[in-house]
C-alpha positions in Angstrom: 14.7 -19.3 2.3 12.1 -19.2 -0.2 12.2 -18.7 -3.6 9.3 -15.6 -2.7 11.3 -14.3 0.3 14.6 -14.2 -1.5 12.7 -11.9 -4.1 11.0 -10.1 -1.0 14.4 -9.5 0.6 16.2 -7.8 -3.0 13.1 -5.4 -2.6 14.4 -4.1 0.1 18.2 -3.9 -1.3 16.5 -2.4 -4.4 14.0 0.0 -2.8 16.3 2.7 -3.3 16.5 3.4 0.7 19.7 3.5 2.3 18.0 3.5 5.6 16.7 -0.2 6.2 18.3 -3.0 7.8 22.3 -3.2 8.1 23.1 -5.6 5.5 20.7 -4.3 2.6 22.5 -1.0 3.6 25.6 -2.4 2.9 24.7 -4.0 -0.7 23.2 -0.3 -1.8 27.1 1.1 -0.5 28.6 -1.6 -2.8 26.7 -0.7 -5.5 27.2 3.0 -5.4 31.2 2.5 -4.5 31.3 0.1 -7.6 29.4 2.9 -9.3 31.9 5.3 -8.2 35.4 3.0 -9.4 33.9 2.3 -12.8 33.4 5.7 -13.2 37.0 6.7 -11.8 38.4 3.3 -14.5 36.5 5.4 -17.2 38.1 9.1 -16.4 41.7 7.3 -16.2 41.5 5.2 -18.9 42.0 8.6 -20.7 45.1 9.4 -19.9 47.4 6.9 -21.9 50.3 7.5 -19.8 48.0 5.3 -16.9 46.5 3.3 -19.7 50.0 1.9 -20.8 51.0 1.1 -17.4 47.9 0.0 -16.1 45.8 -1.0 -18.7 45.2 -4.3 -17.5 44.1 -3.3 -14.0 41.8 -0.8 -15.7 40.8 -3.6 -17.7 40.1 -5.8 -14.7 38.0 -3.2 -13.2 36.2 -2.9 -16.4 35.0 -6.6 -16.7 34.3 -7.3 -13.0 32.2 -3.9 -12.8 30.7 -4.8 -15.7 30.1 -8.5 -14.6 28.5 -7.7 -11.4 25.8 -4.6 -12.9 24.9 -7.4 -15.2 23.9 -9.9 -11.7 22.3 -7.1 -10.7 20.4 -5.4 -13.3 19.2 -8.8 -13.8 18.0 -9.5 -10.0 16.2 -5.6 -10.0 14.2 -6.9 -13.4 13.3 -10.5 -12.0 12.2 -8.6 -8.3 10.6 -5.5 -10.1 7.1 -6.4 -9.3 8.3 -6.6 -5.7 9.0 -2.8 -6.1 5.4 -1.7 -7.9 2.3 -3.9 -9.0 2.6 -2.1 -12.5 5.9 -4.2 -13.0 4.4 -7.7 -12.9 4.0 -10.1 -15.6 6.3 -10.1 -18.6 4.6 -6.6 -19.7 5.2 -5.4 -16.7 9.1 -6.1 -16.4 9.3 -4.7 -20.3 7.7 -1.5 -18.6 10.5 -1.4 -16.4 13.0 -1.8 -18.1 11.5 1.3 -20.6 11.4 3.4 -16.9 14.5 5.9 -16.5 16.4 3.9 -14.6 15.7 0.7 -16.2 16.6 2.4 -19.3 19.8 3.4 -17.9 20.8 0.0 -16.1 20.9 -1.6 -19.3 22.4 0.5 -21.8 25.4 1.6 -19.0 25.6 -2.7 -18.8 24.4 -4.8 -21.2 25.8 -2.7 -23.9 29.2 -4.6 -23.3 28.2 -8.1 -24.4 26.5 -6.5 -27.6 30.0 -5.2 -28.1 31.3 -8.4 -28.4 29.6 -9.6 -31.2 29.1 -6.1 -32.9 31.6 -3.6 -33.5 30.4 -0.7 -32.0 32.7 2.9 -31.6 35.0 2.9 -28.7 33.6 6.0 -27.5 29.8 5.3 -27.5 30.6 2.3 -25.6 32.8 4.5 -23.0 29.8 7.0 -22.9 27.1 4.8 -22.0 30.0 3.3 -19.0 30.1 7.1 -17.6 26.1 6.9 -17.9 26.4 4.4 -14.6 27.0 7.8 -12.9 22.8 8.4 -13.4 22.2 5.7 -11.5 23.3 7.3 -8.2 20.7 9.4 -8.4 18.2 7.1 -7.3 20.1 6.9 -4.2 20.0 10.6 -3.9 17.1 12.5 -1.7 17.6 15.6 -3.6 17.2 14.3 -6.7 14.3 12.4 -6.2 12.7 15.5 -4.6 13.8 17.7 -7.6 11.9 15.0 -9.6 8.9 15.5 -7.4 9.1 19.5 -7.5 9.4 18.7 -12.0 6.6 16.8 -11.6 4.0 18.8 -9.3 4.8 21.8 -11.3 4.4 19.7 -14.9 1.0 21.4 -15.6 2.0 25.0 -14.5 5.4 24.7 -16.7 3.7 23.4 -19.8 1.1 26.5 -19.8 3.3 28.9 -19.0 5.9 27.3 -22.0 3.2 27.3 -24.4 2.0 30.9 -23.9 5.6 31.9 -24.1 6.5 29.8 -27.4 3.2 31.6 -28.6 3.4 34.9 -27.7 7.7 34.4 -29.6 5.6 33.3 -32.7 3.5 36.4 -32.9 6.6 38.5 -32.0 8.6 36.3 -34.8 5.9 37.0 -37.7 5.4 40.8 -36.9 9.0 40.6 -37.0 9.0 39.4 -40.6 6.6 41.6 -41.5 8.5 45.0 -40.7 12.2 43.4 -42.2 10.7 42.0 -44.9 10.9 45.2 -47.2 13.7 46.2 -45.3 16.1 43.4 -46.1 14.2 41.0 -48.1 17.5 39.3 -49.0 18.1 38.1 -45.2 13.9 37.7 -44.0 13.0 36.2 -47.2 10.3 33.7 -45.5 8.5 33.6 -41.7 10.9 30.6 -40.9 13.7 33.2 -41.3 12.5 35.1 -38.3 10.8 31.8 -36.5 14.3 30.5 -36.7 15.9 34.4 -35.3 13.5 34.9 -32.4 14.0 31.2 -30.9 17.6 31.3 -31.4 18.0 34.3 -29.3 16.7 32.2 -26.8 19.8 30.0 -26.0 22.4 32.6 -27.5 22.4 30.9 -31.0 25.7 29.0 -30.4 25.7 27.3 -33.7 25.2 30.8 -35.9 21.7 29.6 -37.7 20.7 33.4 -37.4 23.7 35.3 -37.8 21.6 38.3 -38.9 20.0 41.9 -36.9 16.7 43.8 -37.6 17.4 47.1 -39.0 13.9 48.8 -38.6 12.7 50.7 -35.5 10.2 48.3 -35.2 12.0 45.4 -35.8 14.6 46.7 -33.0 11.6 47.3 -30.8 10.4 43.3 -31.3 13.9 42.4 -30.7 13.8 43.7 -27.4 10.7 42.5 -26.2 11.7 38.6 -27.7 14.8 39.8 -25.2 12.5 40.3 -22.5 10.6 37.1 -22.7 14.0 35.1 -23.3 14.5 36.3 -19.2 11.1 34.7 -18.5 11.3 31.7 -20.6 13.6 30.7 -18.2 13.1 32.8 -15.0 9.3 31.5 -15.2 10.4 27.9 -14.9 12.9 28.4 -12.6 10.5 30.1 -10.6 7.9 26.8 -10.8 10.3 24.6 -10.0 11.9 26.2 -6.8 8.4 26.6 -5.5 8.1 22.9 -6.5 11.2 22.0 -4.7 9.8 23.9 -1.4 6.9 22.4 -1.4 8.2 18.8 -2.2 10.9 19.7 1.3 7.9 20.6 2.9 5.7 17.5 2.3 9.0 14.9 2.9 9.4 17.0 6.4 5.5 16.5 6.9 5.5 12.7 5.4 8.4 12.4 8.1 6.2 13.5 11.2 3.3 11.6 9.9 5.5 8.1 10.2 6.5 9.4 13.9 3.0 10.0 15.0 2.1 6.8 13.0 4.3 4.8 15.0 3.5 7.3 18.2 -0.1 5.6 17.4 1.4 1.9 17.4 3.0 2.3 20.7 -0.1 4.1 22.0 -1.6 0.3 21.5 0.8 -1.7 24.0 -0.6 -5.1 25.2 -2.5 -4.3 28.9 -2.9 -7.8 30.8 -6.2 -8.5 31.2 -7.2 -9.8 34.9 -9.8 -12.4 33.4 -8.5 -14.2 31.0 -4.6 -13.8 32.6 -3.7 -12.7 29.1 -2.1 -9.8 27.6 -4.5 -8.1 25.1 -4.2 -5.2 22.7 -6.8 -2.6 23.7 -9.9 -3.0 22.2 -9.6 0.9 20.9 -8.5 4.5 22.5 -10.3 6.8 22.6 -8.9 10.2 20.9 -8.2 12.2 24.3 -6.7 9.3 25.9 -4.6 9.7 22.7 -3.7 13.5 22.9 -3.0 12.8 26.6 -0.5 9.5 26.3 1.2 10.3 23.6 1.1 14.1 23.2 -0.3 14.5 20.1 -2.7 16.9 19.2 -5.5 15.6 17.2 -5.3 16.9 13.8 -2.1 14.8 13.9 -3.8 11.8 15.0 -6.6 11.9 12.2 -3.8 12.7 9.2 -1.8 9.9 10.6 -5.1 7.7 10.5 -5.6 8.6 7.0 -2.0 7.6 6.2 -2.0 4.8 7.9 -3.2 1.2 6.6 -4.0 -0.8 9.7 -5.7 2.1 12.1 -9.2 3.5 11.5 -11.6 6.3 13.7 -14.5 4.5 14.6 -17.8 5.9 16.7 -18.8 4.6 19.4 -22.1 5.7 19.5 -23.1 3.0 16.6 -22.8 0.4 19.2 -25.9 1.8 21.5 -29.2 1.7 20.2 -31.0 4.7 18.9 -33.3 4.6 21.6 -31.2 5.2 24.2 -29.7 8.4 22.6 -26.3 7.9 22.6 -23.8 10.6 22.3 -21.0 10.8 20.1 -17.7 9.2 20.9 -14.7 9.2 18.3 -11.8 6.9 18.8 -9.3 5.0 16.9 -9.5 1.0 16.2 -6.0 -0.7 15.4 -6.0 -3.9 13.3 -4.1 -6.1 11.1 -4.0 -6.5 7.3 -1.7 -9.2 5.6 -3.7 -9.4 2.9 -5.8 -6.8 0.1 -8.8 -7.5 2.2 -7.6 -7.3 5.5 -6.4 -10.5 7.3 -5.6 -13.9 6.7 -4.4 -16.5 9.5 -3.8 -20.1 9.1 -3.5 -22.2 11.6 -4.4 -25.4 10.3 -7.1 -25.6 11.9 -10.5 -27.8 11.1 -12.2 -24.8 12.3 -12.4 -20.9 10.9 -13.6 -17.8 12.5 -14.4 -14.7 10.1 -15.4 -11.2 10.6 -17.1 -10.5 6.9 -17.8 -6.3 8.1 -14.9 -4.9 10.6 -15.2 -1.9 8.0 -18.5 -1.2 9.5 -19.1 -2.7 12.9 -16.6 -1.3 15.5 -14.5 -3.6 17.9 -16.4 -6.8 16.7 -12.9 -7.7 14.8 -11.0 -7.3 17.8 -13.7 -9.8 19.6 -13.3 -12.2 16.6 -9.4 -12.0 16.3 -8.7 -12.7 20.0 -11.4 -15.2 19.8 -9.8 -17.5 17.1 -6.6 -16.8 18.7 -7.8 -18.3 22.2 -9.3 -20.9 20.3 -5.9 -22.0 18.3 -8.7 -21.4 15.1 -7.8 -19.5 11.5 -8.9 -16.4 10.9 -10.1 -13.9 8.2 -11.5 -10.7 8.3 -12.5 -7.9 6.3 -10.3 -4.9 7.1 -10.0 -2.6 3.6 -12.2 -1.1 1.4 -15.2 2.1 0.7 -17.6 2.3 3.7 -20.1 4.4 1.4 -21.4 3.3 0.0 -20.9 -0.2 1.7 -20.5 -3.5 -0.1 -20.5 -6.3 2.0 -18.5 -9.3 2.0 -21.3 -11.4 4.4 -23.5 -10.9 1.1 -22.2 -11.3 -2.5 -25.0 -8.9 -4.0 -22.3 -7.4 -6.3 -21.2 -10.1 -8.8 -17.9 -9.9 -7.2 -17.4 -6.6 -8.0 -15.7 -5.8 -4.9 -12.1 -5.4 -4.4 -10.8 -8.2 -2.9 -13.5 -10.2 -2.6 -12.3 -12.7 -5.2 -9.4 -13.6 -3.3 -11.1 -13.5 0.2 -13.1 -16.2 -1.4 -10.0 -18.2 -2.5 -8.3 -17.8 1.3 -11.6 -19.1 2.4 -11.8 -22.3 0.2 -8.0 -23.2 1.5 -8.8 -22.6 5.0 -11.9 -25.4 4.8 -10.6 -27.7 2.3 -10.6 -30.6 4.8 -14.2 -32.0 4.6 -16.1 -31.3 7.4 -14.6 -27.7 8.3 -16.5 -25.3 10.2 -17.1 -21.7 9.5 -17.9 -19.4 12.3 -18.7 -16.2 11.2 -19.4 -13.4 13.9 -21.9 -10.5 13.3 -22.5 -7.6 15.6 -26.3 -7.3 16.5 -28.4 -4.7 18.5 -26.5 -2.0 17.0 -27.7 1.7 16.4 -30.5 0.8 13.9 -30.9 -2.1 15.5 -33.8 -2.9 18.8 -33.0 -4.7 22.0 -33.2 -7.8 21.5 -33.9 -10.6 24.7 -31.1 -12.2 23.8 -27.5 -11.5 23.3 -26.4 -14.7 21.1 -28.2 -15.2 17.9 -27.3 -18.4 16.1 -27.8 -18.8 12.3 -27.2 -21.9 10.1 -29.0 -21.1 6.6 -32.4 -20.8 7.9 -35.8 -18.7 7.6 -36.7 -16.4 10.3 -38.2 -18.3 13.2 -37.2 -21.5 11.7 -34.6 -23.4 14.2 -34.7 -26.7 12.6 -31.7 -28.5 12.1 -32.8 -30.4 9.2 -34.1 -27.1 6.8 -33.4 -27.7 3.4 -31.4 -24.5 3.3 -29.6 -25.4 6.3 -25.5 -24.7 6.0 -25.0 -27.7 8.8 -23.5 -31.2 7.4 -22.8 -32.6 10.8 -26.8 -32.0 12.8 -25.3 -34.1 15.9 -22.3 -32.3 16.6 -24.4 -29.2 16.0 -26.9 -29.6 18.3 -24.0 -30.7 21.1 -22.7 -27.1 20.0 -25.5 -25.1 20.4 -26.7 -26.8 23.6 -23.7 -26.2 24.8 -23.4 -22.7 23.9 -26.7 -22.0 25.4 -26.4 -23.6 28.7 -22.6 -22.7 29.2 -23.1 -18.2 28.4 -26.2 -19.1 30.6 -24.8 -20.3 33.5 -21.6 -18.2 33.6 -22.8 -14.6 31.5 -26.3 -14.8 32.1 -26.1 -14.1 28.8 -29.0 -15.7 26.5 -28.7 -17.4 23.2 -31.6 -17.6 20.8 -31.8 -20.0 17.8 -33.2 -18.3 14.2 -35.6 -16.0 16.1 -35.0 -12.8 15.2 -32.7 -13.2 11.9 -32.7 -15.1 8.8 -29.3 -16.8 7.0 -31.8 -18.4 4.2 -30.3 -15.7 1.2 -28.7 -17.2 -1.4 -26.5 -14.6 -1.5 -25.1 -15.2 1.4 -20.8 -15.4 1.0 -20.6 -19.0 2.4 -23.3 -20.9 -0.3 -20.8 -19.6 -3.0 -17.8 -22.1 -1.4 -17.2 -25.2 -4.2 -17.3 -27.2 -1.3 -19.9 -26.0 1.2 -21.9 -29.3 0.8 -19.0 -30.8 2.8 -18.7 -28.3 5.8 -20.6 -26.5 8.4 -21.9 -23.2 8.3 -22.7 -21.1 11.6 -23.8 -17.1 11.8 -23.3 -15.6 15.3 -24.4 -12.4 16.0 -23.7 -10.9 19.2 -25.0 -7.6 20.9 -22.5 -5.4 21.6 -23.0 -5.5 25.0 -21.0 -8.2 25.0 -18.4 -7.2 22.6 -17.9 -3.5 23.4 -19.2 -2.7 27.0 -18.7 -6.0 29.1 -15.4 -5.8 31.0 -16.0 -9.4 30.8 -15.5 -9.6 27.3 -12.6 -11.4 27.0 -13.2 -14.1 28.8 -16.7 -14.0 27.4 -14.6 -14.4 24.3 -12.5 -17.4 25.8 -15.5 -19.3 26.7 -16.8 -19.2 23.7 -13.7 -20.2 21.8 -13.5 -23.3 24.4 -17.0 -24.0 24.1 -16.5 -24.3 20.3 -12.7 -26.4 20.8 -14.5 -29.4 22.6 -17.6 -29.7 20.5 -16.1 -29.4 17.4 -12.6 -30.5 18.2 -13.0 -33.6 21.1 -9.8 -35.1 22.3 -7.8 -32.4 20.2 -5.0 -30.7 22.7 -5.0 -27.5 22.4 -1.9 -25.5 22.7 -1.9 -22.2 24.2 -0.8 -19.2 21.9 2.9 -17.9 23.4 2.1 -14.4 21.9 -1.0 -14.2 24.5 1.4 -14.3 27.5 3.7 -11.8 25.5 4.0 -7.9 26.6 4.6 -6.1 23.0 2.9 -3.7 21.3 -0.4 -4.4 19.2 -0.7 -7.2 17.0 3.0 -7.2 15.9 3.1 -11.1 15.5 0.6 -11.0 12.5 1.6 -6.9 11.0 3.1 -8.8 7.9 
């Protein structure tokens, strides 16, 4: 194991959640039972009868607690930024150890070893021990929902404190001002009655205003400060309960968006598809298909959409031309993310399919993903980010002010660092504001439009002969099987400099290629997987002669979705 997956795994012992797999269960049980002894060593060790007879057992206790909160205060700092981005870096785990809990981890352990070169008193030290006790609250549901209710109600409790403490310190002066000539001895200054009217709020336990108004009036503002000592409290209270509700409320409703989240998953089982003789995820469902397999209604299947981070709604309609007048038709696109972008998936391959704008362009990731999958190739796609307004990854336009973008570009330069790589990147064409087009396959290697020489000084090719086998290939193979027609730089050009791949270091030393293909390849051919297949074999023995290829297990595999690449 991994230095990173040994951190990975204490996430999920430290993530608070004593609902994961068996054995993290069983550390979080340790922790609270060892929680739960110190504290017992800590009420005993009062009694001196126990503590003469079993002092050193207590002791014992004592130290070995003591030993092992110090193992593993020390793991939860080191695998903190496993737990929240905020908590990486150095700042980061000095944050967390200034959070509540960090705060309380260390003074209820580390507190012990300054003991031992500082005197400190006996009973601070035993105090902070009994302060372990706090630390079961993390565990606690309640708790962390009463934290939630504190903390959706923080606004409504400091407004309604503040008008309160205001409304006492009018009460409090008026106060002065009527006992003031009535016993100036005993309201000889505003703090006098400040101190009276604020005091009556917590029943002035330590007598700092042992002292009455005598006046009518003074009686009168006694009794309304009596009043609003009912609401200073009842007031909150009253926040906080609703608080509470509505934080039960939302962890019932989070609860049945997970179900119909993973409803959604299992809605996406592999289907075998006759063509290819391999088991596919669907391509997308359509939102009645939805409500009818899985009985969900759909408001539940857009919120669990929105929650979600690997399903999107996608329409249809964008993949038919204008022209034709297509009619809306909502459904819901499952894909994979491993990476702030979307994908990543290295193969080792010499050769690297990406999809630059799944955002935007339905199904063509799901085209491209079982392409490079068929093909043994590495794959990266775009999956995450604003879709208005749009930034592309195809074209860096945007100084690399895009999320992401900076390390798509990174996972790009490792996935062609051996020279002579190819990058195939697939486009969807002939979409919605897009016209017919003759053809169906439009190739693109850094040219002008209408330009299909292979030796253009913006060309993105390094290796002309095995391109020209490629495209010849390409052409005469969709041809003769599809009837589907390939076109060379007719109708597009790849000549922008801004174009993602010219800003590879080493893009002088590998091969660029732009497909774009109609969707009536991608979307409506029941063909399309095997269109998909011949392309990826097409590619394989032109790029990759003499290289065995070894088919992907996972494609024979009934599961559901893409669960061999979720994480």
């Amino acid at each position: 194991m991994t230095k990173s997956d040994f951190k990975k795994e204490l996430s999920y012992v430290f993530d608070d959640n004593l609902h994961t797999k068996v054995w993290h269960n069983v550390l979080d049980w340790i922790i609270i039972s060892l929680i739960m002894v110190s504290t017992i060593e800590v009420f005993l060790s009062t009694f001196e009868t126990i503590n003469v007879r079993y002092g050193h057992v207590l002791h014992f206790i004592d130290v070995f607690t003591t030993v092992f909160f110090s193992i593993e205060v020390a793991l939860r700092i080191w695998a903190a930024d496993q737990l929240s981005p905020k908590y990486k870096g150095v700042w980061g785990r000095i944050r967390y150890c200034f959070s509540f809990y960090g705060m309380i981890d260390i003074l209820s352990t580390y507190t012990f070893y300054i003991a031992l070169i500082f005197p400190l008193p006996y009973l601070a030290l035993k105090t902070l021990r009994v302060a372990r006790l706090l630390r079961v609250f993390r565990y606690m549901k309640s708790f962390r929902l009463l934290t939630k209710a504190f903390e959706s109600k923080k606004k409504e409790l400091g407004i309604s404190l503040q008008f309160l403490s205001i409304i006492t310190l009018i009460l409090a002066f008026l106060l002065y001002f009527v006992e003031n000539s009535a016993q100036p001895e005993v309201f000889d200054n505003g703090w006098k009655s400040v101190l009276w009217a604020f005091s009556q709020y917590i029943g002035d336990p330590g007598n700092f205003a042992d002292y009455q108004p005598i006046t009518f009036i003074g009686r009168l503002i006694s009794t309304c400060i009596g009043i609003l000592g009912i609401a200073i409290f009842a007031v909150p209270a009253g926040l906080v309960g609703s608080g509470f509700l509505e934080a039960v409320n939302a962890d019932i409703h989070n609860k049945e968006i997970v179900e119909n989240t993973e409803k959604l998953h299992l809605a996406f089982e592999r289907k075998l598809d006759k063509s290819t003789g391999y088991q596919i995820t669907p391509m997308n469902l359509s939102i009645p298909e939805i409500i009818a397999r899985m009985n969900m209604n759909e408001s539940e299947i857009i919120e669990a959409v929105k929650c979600s981070n690997d399903f999107r709604i996608i329409n249809l309609a964008s993949t038919i031309p204008v022209d034709q007048h297509p009619s809306d038709k909502l459904a819901i696109e499952h894909y994979i993310v491993n990476r702030p972008y979307g994908c990543f998936i290295d193969r080792a391959s010499k050769i690297t399919i990406v999809s630059p704008s799944n955002i935007v362009d339905p199904v063509i990731g799901h085209f491209s993903y079982y392409l490079a999958k068929m093909g043994g190739f590495n794959y990266i796609s775009r999956e995450i980010g604003a879709t208005r307004p749009y930034k592309s990854y195809y074209l860096n336009s945007y100084g690399g002010n895009v999320p992401g973008f900076d390390q798509y570009m990174a996972d790009l330069e490792v996935l062609t660092k051996e020279e002579g790589s190819w990058v195939v990147t697939l486009i969807a064409a002939s979409g919605q504001n897009e016209p017919e087009y003759s053809t169906q396959i439009h190739l693109g290697y850094g040219n002008s439009k209408g330009d299909a020489s292979l030796a253009s000084s913006t060309s993105l090719l390094c290796d002309k002969d095995c391109a020209e086998r490629l495209f010849s290939d390409i052409e005469s193979t969709m041809d003769a099987e599809f009837n589907i027609k390939t076109e060379r730089q007719q109708y597009h050009s790849t000549a922008s400099p801004k174009i993602f791949l010219r800003h590879l270091s080493n893009i002088k030393d590998i091969n660029g290629l732009m497909i774009r293909l109609a969707w009536s390849c991608t979307a409506w051919d029941s063909r399309r997987m095997l269109i998909a297949k011949t392309l990826a074999d097409v590619i394989h023995r032109n790029i990759l002669p003499g290289v065995t290829r070894v088919e992907d297990p996972e494609l024979k595999k009934k599961d559901i979705g893409y669960c061999d690449y979720i994480n």
